[in-house]
C-alpha positions in Angstrom: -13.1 -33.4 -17.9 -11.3 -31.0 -20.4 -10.3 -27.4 -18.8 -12.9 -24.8 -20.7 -10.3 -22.1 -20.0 -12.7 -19.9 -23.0 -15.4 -20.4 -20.1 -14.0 -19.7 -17.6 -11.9 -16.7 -19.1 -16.0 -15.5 -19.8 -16.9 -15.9 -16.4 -14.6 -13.7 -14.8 -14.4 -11.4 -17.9 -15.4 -8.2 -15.4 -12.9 -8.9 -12.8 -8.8 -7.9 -13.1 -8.2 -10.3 -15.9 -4.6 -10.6 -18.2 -4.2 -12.9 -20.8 -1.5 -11.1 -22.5 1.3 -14.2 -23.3 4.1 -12.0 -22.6 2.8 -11.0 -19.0 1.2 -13.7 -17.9 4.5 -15.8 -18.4 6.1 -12.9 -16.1 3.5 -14.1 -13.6 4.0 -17.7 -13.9 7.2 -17.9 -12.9 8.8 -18.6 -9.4 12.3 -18.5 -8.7 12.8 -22.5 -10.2 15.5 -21.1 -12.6 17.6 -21.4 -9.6 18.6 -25.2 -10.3 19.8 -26.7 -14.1 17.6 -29.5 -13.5 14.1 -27.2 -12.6 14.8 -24.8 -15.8 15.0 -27.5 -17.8 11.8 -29.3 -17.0 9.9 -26.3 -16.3 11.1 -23.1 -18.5 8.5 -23.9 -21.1 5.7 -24.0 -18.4 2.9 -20.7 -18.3 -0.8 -20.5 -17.0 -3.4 -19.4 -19.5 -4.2 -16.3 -18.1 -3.8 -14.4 -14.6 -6.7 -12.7 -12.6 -5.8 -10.4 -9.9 -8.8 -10.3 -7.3 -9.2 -6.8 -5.6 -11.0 -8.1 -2.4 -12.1 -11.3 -0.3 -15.5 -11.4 -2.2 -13.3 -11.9 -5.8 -11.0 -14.0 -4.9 -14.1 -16.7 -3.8 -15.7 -15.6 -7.2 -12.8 -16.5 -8.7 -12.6 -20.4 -6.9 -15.6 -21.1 -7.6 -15.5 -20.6 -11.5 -12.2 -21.9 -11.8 -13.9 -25.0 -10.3 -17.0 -25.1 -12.3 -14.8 -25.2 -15.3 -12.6 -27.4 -14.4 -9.3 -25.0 -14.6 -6.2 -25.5 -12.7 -5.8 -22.8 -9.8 -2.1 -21.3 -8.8 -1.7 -19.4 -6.2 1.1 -16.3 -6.1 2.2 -13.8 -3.8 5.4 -12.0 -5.5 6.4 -15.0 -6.6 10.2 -14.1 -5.1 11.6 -17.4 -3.2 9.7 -20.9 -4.1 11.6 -23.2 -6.3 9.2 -24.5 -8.8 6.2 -25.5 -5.8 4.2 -22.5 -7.0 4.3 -23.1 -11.3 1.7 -23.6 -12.7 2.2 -26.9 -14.3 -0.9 -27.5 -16.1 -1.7 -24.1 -17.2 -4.9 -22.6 -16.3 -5.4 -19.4 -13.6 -2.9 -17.9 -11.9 -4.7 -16.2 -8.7 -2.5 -13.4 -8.1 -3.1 -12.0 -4.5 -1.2 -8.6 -5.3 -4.0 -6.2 -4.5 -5.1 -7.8 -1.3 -2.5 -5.7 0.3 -3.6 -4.1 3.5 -2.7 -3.8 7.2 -6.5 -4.2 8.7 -4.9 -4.3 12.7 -2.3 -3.3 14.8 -2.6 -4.3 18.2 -0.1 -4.9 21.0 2.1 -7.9 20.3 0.1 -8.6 16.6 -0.5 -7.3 13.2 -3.8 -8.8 10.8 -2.6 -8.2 7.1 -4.2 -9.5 4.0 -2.1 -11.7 2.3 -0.5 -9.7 -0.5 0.8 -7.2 1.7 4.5 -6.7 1.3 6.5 -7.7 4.5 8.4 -4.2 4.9 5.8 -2.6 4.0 3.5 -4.5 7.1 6.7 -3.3 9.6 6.7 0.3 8.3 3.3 0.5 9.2 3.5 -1.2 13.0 6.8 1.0 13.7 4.9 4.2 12.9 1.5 2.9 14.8 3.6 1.7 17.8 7.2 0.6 17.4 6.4 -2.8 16.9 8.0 -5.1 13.9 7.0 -8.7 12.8 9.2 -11.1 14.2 10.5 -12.8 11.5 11.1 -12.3 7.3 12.9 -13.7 4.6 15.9 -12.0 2.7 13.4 -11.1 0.3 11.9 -8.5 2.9 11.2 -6.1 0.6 9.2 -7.9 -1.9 7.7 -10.8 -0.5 4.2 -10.6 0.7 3.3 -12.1 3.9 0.6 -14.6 2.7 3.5 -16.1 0.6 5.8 -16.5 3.0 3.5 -18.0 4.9 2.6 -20.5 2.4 6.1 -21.2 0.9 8.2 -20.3 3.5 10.3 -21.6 6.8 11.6 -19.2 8.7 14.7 -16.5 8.2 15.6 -13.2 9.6 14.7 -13.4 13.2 14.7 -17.2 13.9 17.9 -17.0 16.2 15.4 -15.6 18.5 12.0 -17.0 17.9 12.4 -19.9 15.7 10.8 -21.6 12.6 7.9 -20.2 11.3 6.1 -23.6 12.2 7.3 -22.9 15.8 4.2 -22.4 18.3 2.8 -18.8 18.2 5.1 -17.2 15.1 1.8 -17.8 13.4 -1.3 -16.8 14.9 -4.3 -17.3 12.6 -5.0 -18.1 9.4 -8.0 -17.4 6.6 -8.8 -18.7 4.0 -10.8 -20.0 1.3 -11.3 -23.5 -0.2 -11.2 -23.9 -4.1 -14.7 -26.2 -4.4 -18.0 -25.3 -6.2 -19.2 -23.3 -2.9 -15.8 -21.7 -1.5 -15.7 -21.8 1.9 -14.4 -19.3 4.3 -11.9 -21.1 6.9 -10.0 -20.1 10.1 -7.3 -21.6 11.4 -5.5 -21.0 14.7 -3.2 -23.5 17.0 -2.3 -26.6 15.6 -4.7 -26.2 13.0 -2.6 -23.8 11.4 0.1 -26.6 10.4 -2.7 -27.8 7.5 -2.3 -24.3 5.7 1.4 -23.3 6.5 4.2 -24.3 3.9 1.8 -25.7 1.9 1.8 -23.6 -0.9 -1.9 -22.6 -1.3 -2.7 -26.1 -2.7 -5.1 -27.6 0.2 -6.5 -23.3 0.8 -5.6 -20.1 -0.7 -5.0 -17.6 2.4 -6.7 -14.2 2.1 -5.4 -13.0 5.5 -2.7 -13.9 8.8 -2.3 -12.8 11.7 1.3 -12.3 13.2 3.0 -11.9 16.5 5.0 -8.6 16.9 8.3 -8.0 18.9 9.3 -4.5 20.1 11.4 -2.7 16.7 14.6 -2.2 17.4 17.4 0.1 15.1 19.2 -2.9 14.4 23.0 -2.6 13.9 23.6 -5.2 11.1 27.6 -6.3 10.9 29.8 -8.7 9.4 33.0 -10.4 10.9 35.4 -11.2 9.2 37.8 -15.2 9.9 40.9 -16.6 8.7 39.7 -20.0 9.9 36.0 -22.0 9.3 35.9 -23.4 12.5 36.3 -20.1 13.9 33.8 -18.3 12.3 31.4 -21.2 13.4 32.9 -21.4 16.9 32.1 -17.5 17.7 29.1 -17.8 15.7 27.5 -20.8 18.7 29.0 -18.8 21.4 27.0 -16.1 20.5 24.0 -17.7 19.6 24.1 -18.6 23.2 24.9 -15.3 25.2 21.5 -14.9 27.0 21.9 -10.9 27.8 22.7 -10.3 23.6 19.8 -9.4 21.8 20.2 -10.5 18.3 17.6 -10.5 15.1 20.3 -12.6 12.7 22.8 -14.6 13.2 24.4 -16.9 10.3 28.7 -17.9 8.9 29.2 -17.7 5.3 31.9 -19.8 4.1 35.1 -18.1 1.7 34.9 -17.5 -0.8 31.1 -16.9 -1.2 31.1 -13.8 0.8 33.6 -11.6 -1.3 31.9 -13.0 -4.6 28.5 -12.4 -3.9 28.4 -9.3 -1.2 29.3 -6.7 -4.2 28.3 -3.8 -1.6 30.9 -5.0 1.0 33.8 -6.9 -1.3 36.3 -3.7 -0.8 36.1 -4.9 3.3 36.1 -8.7 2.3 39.2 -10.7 1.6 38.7 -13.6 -1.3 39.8 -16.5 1.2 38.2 -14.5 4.4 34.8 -16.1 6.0 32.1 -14.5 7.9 30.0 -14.3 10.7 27.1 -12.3 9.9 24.9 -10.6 12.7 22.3 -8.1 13.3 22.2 -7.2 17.2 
């Protein structure tokens, strides 16, 4: 069966649709440029167009036409850390989740978001509603939504203390819908969760999660400067296991990455100097 992306395009014709070449390019790109060997096998790749559901109910609507016409479904979040897993690379819909962006409850020790909601933006809220902040992000904090990160990521800021994302409890539930000719509305918790997580919205797009909180700190962020690798790494593991530190990050950067890449910091870095980097 052929895609009838003019069908389907008809179908959905009411809801948040682009089809604007320049844009919806824009929107089919993940960060894949990273490696020579992705941007040359996938530079040329785009979706036909890009709808942008505003709520639960749009996002099934959405499934279920893409299905009855036979058009290839990929999922985005902000489309800011996956290496070529969410391109679409047969064309067809891009599902943008941008809109789904709320914080729908804060409670003692968790926070239910939809999935587009932006990761700093989740912690602002729980820090104002009770001094609470999600226990872990990725470096892209600021623009990643939490459904992505979910789906495409591992784990980051915060795993010195609690561990992977797959680790038990950093993920608490999961909803969301199956791409078939009658969505269906799914919830995973426990184990269950492991079928939805890292997996890139391919077997379930999520529409909401759950998360654990940890009490917010005002984190003190530092970097150490080492003559020597080994002992950048050395203090690194014997801090990683001082029990009475509390510490959110904890990584070694080897010379002379540091003073190429940290721009803000380069005037404190020497060129041949490595780093412990820390926020306790």
């Amino acid at each position: 069966m052929t895609a009838d992306i003019a069908g389907c395009k008809a179908a959905l014709a009411h809801l948040d649709l682009d089809d604007n070449p320049a844009t919806v390019k824009q929107k089919s790109r993940d960060f894949f440029w990273y490696s020579p060997v992705l941007k040359a096998r996938m530079d040329h790749l785009t979706a036909d167009f890009v709808v942008t559901p505003r709520n639960e109910a749009e996002v099934i609507e959405a499934l279920a036409a893409a299905y009855a016409h036979d058009v290839p479904v990929t999922t985005r979040g902000s489309g800011t850390g996956n290496y070529g897993q969410a391109m679409p690379l047969s064309g067809g819909m891009v599902l943008h989740l941008k809109a789904l962006d709320r914080v729908l409850k804060i409670a003692p020790g968790r926070v239910v978001a939809q999935a587009g909601a932006i990761l700093s933006e989740i912690d602002k809220a729980t820090r104002a509603d009770s001094g609470q902040e999600l226990r872990l992000h990725p470096s892209t904090y600021n623009t990643a939504s939490i459904g992505g990160f979910v789906a495409g990521g591992s784990g980051g800021v915060g795993s010195i203390r609690w561990g992977g994302l797959r680790d038990a409890g950093n993920i608490i539930r999961l909803r969301l819908i199956t791409c078939e000719a009658s969505p269906r509305v799914i919830e995973l918790t426990g184990d269950a969760i492991h079928k939805a997580s890292h997996a890139y919205g391919v077997n379930g797009i999520i529409t909401e999660v759950e998360a654990p909180l940890a009490p917010a700190y005002d984190w003190v962020d530092v970097l150490v400067g080492f003559d020597d690798w080994r002992a950048a790494n050395a203090y690194a593991y014997a801090l990683a296991h001082q029990d009475g530190v509390l510490l959110k990050e904890l990584a070694t950067v080897a010379a002379p990455a540091g003073h190429a890449y940290f721009l803000r910091h380069r005037k404190f870095i020497a060129p041949g100097q490595h780093l412990a980097i820390l926020s306790v």
